[in-house]
C-alpha positions as CSV (number, residue, x, y, z in Angstrom):
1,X,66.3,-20.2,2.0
2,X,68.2,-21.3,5.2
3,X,70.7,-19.1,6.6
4,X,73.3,-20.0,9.2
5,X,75.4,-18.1,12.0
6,X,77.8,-18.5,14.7
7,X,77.4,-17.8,18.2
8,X,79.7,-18.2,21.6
9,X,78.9,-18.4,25.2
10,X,81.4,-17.6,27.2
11,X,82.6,-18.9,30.8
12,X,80.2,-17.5,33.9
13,X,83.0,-14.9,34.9
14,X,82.6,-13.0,31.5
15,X,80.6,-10.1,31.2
16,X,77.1,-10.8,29.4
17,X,78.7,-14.7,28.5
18,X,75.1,-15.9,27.0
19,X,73.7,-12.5,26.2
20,X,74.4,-12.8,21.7
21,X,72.9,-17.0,21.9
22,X,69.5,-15.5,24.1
23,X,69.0,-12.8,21.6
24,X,69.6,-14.9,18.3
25,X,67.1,-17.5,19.6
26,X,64.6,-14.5,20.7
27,X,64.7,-13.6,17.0
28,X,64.1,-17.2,15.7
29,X,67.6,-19.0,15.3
30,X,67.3,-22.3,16.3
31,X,70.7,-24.4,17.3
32,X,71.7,-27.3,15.3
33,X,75.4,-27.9,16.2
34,X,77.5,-26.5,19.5
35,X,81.0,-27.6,20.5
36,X,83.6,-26.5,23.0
37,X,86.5,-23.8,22.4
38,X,88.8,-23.0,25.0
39,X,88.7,-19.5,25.9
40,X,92.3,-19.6,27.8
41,X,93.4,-19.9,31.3
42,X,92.2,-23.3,30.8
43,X,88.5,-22.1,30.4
44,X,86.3,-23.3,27.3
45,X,83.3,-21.6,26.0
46,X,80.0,-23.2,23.7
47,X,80.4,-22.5,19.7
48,X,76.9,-22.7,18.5
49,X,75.7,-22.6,14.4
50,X,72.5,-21.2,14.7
51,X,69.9,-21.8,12.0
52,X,66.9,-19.9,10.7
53,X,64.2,-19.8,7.7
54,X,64.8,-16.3,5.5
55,X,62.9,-15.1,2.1
C-alpha cells in the first residue's frame, strides 16, 4: 500500500530550511507534487507530498 506525507522547505535564512525533505528522501520518500506557500515577510517556501511503498 502507498502512503503519502507532507513536507516544507523553508527560505535559506531559516534554521535547518531542507533538513525534514533530506531525511524523508534518505528513508525512501520519493516527491511527486511540490508547490509554493508563502512563509511571510513576502518569503515563500516548497510544500512537497512525498510518496513511498509500505506493507
Amino acid at each position: 500500500m502507498k502512503k503519502q506525507c507532507i513536507v516544507r522547505t523553508f527560505p535559506a535564512n531559516y534554521t535547518n530550511p531542507t533538513a525534514k525533505l533530506r531525511e524523508a528522501l534518505n528513508q525512501g520518500w520519493i516527491v511527486v507534487f511540490s508547490t509554493p506557500f508563502e512563509c511571510g515577510d513576502g518569503k515563500k517556501g516548497t510544500e512537497y507530498i512525498l510518496e513511498r511503498e509500505e506493507d
